[in-house]
C-alpha positions as CSV (number, residue, x, y, z in Angstrom):
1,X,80.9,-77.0,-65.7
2,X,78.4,-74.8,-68.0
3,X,78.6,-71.6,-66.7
4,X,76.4,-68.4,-67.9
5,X,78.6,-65.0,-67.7
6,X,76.0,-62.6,-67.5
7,X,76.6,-58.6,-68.4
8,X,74.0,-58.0,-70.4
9,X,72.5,-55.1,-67.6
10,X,75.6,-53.0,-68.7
11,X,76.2,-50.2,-70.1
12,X,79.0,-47.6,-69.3
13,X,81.4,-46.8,-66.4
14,X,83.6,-49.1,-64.5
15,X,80.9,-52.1,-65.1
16,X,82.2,-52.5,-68.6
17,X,85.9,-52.1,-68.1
18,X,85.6,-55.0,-65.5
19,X,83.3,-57.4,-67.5
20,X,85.6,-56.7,-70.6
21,X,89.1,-58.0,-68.4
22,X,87.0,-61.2,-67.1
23,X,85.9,-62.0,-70.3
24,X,89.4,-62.1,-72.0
25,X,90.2,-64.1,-69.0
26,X,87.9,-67.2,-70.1
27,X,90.2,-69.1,-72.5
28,X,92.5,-69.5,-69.4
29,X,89.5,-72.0,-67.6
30,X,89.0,-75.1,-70.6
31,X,87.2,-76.8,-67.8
32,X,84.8,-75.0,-68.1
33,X,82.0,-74.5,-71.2
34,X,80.8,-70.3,-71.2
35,X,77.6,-68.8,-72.2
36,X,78.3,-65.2,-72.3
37,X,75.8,-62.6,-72.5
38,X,77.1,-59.1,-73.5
39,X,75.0,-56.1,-73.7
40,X,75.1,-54.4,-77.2
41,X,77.7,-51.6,-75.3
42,X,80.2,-54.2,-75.4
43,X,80.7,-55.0,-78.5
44,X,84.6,-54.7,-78.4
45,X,84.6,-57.1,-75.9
46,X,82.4,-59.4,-78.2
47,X,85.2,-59.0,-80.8
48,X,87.8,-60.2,-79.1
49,X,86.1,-62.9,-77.4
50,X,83.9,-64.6,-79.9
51,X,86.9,-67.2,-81.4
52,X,87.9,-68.7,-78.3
53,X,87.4,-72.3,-78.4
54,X,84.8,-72.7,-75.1
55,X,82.5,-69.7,-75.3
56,X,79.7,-69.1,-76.9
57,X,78.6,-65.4,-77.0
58,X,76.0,-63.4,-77.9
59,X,74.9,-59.7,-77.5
60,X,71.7,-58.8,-75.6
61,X,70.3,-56.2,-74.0
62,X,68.4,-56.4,-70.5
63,X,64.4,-55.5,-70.7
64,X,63.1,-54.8,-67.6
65,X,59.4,-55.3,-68.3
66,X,56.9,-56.0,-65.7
67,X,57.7,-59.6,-65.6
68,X,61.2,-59.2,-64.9
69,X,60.9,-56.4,-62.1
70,X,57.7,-58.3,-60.3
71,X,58.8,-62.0,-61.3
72,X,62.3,-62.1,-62.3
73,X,61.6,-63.5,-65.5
74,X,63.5,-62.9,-69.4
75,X,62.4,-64.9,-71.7
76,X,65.7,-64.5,-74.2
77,X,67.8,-65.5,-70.4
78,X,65.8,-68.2,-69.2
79,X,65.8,-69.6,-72.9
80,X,69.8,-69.9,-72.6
81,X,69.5,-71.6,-69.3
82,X,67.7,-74.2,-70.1
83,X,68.9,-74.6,-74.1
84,X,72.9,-74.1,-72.5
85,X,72.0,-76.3,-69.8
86,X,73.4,-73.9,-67.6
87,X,74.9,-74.9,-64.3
88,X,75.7,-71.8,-62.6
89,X,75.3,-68.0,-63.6
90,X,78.2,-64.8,-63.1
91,X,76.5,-61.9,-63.5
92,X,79.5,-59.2,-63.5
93,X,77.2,-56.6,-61.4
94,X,74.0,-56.3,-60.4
95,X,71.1,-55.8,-59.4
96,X,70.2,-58.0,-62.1
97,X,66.7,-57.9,-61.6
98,X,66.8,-61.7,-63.8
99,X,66.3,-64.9,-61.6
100,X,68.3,-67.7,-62.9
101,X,66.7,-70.7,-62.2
102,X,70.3,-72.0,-60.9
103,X,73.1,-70.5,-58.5
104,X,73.7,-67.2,-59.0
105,X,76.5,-65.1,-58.0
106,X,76.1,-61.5,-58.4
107,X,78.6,-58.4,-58.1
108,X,77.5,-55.7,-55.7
109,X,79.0,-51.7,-56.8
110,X,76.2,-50.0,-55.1
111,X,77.4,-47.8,-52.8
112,X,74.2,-45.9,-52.2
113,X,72.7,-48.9,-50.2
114,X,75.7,-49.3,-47.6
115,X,77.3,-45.5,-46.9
116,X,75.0,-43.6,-45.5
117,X,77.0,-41.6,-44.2
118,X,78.1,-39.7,-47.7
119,X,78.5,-36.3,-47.8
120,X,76.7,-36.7,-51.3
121,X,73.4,-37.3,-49.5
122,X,74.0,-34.2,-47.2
123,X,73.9,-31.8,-50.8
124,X,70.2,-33.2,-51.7
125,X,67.5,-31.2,-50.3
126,X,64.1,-33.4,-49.2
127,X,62.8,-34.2,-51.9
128,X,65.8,-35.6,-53.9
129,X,66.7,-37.7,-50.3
130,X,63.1,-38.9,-50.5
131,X,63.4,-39.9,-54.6
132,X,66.5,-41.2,-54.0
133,X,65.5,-43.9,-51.3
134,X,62.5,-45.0,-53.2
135,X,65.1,-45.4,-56.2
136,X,67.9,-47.6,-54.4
137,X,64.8,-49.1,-51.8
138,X,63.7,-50.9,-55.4
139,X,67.5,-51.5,-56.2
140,X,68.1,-53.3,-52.9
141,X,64.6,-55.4,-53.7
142,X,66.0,-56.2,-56.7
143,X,69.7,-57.5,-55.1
144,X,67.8,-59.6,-52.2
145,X,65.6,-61.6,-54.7
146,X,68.4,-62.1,-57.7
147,X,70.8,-64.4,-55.8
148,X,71.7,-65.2,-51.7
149,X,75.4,-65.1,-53.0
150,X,77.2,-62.1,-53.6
151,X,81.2,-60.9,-54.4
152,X,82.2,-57.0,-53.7
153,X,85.4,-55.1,-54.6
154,X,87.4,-54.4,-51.5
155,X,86.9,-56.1,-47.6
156,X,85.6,-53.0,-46.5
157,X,82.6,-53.4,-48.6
158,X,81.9,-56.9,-48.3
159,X,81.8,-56.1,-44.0
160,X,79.1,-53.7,-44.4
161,X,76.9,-55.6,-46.9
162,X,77.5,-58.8,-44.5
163,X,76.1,-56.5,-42.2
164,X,73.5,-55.3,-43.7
165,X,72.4,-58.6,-45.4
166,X,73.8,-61.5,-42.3
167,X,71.3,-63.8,-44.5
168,X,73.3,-63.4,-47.8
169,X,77.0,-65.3,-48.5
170,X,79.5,-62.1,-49.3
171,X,83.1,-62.5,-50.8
172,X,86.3,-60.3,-51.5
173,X,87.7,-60.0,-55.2
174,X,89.0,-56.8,-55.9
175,X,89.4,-54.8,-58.9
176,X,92.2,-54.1,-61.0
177,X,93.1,-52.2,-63.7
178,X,91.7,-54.0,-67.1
179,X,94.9,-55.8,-68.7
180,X,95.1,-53.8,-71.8
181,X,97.2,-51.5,-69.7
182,X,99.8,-54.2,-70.1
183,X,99.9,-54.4,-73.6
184,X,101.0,-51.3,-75.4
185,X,100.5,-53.4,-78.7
186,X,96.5,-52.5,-78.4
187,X,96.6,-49.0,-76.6
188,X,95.2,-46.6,-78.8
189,X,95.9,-42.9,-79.2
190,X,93.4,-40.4,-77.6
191,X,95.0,-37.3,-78.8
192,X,94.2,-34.4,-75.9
193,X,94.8,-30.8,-77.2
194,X,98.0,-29.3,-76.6
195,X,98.4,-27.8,-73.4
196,X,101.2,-26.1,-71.2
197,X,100.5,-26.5,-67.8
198,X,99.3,-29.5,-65.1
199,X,96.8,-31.9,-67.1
200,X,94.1,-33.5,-64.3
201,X,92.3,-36.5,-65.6
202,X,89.2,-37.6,-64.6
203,X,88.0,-41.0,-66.1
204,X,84.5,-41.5,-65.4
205,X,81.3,-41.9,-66.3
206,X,78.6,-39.2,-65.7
207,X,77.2,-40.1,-62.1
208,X,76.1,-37.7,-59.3
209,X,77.8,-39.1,-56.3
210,X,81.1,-38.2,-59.1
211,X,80.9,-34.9,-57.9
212,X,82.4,-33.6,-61.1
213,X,80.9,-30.0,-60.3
214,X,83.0,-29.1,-57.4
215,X,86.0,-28.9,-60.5
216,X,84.2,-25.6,-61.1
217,X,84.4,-23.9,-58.0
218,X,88.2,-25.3,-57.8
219,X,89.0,-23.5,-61.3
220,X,87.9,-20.3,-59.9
221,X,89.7,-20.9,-56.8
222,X,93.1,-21.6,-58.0
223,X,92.6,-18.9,-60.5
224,X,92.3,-16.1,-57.5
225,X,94.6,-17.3,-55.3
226,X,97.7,-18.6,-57.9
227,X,97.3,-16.6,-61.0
228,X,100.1,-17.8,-62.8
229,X,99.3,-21.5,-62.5
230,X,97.6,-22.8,-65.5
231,X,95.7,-25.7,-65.4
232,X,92.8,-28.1,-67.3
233,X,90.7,-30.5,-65.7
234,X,90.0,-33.0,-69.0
235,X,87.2,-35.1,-68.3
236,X,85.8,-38.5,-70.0
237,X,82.0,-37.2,-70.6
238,X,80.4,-35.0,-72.9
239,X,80.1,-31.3,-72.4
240,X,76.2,-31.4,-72.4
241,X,76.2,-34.2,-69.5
242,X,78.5,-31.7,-67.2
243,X,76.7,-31.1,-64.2
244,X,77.6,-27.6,-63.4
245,X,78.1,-24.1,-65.3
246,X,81.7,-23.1,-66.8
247,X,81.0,-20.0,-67.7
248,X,84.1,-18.0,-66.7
249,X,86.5,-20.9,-66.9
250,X,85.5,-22.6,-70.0
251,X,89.4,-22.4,-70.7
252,X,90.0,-25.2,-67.7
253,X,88.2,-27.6,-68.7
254,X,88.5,-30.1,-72.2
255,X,85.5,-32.6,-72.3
256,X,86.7,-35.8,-74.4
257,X,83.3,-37.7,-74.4
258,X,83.3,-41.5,-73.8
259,X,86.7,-43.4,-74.3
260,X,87.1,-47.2,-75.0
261,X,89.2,-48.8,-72.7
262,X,92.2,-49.2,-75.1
263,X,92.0,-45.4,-74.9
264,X,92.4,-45.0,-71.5
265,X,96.7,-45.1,-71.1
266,X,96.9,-43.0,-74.0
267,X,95.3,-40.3,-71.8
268,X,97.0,-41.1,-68.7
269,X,100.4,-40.6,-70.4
270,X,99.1,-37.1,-71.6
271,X,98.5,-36.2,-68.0
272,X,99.4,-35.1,-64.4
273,X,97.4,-36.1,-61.8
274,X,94.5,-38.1,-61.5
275,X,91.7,-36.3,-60.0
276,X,89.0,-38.1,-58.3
277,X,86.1,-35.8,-56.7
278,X,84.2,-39.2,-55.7
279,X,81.7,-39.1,-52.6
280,X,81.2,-42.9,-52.1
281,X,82.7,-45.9,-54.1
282,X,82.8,-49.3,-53.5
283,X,86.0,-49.3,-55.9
284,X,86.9,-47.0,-59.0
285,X,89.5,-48.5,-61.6
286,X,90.8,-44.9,-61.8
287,X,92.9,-45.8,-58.9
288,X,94.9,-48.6,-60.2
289,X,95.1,-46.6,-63.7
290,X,97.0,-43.9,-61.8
291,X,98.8,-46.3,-60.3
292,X,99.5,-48.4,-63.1
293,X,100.5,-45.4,-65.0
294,X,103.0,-43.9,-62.2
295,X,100.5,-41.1,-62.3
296,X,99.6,-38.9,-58.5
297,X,96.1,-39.0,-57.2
298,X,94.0,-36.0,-55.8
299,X,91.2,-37.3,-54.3
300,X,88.8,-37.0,-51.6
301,X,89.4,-37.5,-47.5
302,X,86.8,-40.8,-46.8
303,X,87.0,-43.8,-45.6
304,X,86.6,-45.8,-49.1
305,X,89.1,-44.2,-50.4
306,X,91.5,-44.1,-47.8
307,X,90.8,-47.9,-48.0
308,X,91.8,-48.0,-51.8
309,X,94.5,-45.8,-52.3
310,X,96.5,-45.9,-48.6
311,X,99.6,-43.8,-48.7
312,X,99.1,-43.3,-52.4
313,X,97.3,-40.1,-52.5
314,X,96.8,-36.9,-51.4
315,X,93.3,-35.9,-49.9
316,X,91.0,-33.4,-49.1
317,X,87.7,-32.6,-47.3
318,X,85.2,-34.0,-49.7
319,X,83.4,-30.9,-50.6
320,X,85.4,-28.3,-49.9
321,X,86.7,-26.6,-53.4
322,X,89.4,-24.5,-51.3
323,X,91.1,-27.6,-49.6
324,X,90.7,-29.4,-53.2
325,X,92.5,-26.8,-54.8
326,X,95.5,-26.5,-52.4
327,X,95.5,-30.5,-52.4
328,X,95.9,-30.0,-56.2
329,X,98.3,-27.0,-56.3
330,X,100.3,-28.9,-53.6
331,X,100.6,-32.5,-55.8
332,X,101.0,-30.3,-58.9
333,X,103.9,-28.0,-57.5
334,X,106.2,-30.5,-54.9
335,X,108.1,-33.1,-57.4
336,X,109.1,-34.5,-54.2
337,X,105.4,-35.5,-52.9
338,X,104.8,-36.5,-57.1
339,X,107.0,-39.2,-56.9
340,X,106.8,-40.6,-53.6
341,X,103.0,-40.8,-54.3
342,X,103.9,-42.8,-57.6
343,X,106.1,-44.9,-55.9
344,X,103.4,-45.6,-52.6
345,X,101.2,-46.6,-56.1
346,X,102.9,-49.2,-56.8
347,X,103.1,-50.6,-53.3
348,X,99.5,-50.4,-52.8
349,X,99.1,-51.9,-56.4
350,X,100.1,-55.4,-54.5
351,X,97.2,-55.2,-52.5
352,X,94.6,-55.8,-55.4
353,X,93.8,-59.2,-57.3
354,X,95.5,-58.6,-60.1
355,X,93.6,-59.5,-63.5
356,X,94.2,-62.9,-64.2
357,X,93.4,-63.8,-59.8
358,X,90.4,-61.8,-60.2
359,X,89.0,-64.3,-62.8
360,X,90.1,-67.0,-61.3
361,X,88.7,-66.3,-57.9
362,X,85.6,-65.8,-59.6
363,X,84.9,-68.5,-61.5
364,X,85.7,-70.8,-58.5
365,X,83.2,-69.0,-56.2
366,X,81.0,-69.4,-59.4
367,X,81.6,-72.7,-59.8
368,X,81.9,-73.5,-56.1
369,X,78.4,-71.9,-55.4
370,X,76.8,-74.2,-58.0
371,X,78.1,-77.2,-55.9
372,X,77.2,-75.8,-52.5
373,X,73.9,-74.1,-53.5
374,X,70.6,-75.5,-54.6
375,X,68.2,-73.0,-56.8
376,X,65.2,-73.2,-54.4
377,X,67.1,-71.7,-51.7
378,X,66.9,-68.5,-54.1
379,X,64.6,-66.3,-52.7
């Protein structure tokens, strides 16, 4: 089958770490002929994919002009439909906003449309909640019209978007942790600076519902109340994208800036505990990283997460910096809870697709939609 793997809408966070583990993935399927479309953020991934013997791959950014948004047209996509002969399209995660003119499976990481119920909404005053459900109102559009077939990350999200969309086919295929994490050959080194005390690692991109701020109200916290504990929350974003003030505790904090993925076990060797403020999620790789990387996970007392991580964490009310701090002085203090949380890790590791399933499931349901699915029930 000629099938079109489409990630040319992204452009950092978890997006790109799961597009770049598919894509190595392809060489495994030589039934199949790929067309892969890479935005110009990818371009690592574009390396190492480019000799394999059935893909063809090119880089391209996604416009999103007035005939895309209103019609669901791209000219440069619709060209490599119909010159690929396309039978079915992958796009990684959407909303792609792009209407293939063929089955379409899409990836849905939007939590924003499906958990209302976030604390992160209860922080915005009227007018953000207002801007904020225009914003995702025109995301949702945007899902609905692109394809009637759709894969999430974890069971719990494909229920509520079943829900919420009963018209719509949903799947389960989970993420993973990307498969350079098993090969040490390609790790690179991201050197933090040298530091005695706990190391907590956040690996993420620079999104609101991250929460990253509360870390500052944490730093002052533990500061007051255990003096001699010294600490550093090192964080995968650039100073100038931090969304609170450090003043006072510009000591706890090392800003790294954007990391490649083959950077990523180089930093979780260099820390602690993995620290993960998040206020909704459909999935976060940062969970099998720590996991992966026999590393303990701070991180926030919701369902989602509860979902992800089981037994293999220790949580807190989601906006409260004092119970954050105590989860962290607690993890960062008892070796005993350290390493029965890195052991409950690698149980709940076994409850993910790993890399190599993850693919595979994925280009069946691709593949299988195209059979099942005719274009004009697109709507």
């Amino acid at each position: 089958m000629r099938i079109l793997i489409n990630a040319s809408n992204l452009k950092k966070g978890g997006g790109v770490q799961v597009g770049d583990s598919i894509c190595r993935e392809l060489n495994r399927f030589q039934q199949h002929e790929f067309t892969v479309v890479l935005s110009s953020s990818m371009q690592d991934t574009y390396n190492e994919i480019k000799k394999m013997p059935n893909i063809a791959v090119c880089l391209y950014d996604l416009k999103n002009d007035w005939r895309t948004v209103l019609f669901g047209y791209d000219e440069f996509l619709d060209g490599v439909v119909k010159e690929k002969k396309i039978e079915a399209v992958l796009t990684i995660f959407g909303p792609s906003v792009w209407i293939p003119k063929c089955p379409h499976l899409c990836g849905f990481a939007r939590a924003q449309l499906i958990m209302p119920e976030s604390p992160y909404y209860t922080q915005m005053n009227g007018y953000k909640l207002i801007i904020n459900r225009l914003k995702y109102g025109i995301r949702e559009r945007a899902f609905k019209r692109c394809s009637n077939s759709f894969y999430t990350e974890n069971p719990y999200t494909t229920e509520r978007l079943a829900k919420k969309w009963s018209n719509k086919k949903v799947f389960t295929v989970t993420n993973y942790y990307n498969q350079v994490f098993d090969q040490p050959e390609k790790w690179r080194e991201k050197k933090l600076v040298d530091f005695e005390g706990i190391t907590l690692l956040t690996v993420t991109a620079s999104y609101p519902h991250k929460n990253l701020g509360i870390a500052v109200e944490v730093a002052k916290v533990l500061r007051s109340k255990y003096p001699e504990f010294r600490f550093r929350f090192v964080i995968t974003i650039d100073k100038d994208e931090y969304p609170a003030n450090i003043h006072h505790v510009e000591d706890c904090f090392e800003f790294v800036g954007k990391v490649n993925i083959a950077e990523c076990p180089s930093l979780y060797q260099q820390c602690d505990i993995v620290f993960q403020p998040t206020l909704m999620e459909c999935f976060t790789a940062s969970y099998p990283e720590a996991m992966r990387m026999e590393r303990p996970i701070v991180t926030t007392d919701l369902e989602f997460a509860h979902k992800l991580c089981g037994e293999a964490a220790e949580y807190y009310s989601a906006v409260d910096a004092d119970a954050c701090a105590e989860a962290i002085y607690k993890v960062a203090t008892d070796g005993s809870l350290r390493e029965r949380l890195k052991v409950q890790g690698k149980i709940q590791l076994e409850s993910f697709d790993n890399y190599n399933e993850r693919a595979r499931k994925l280009i069946e349901l691709t593949a299988g939609e195209s059979r099942n699915l005719e274009s004009t029930n697109i709507i």
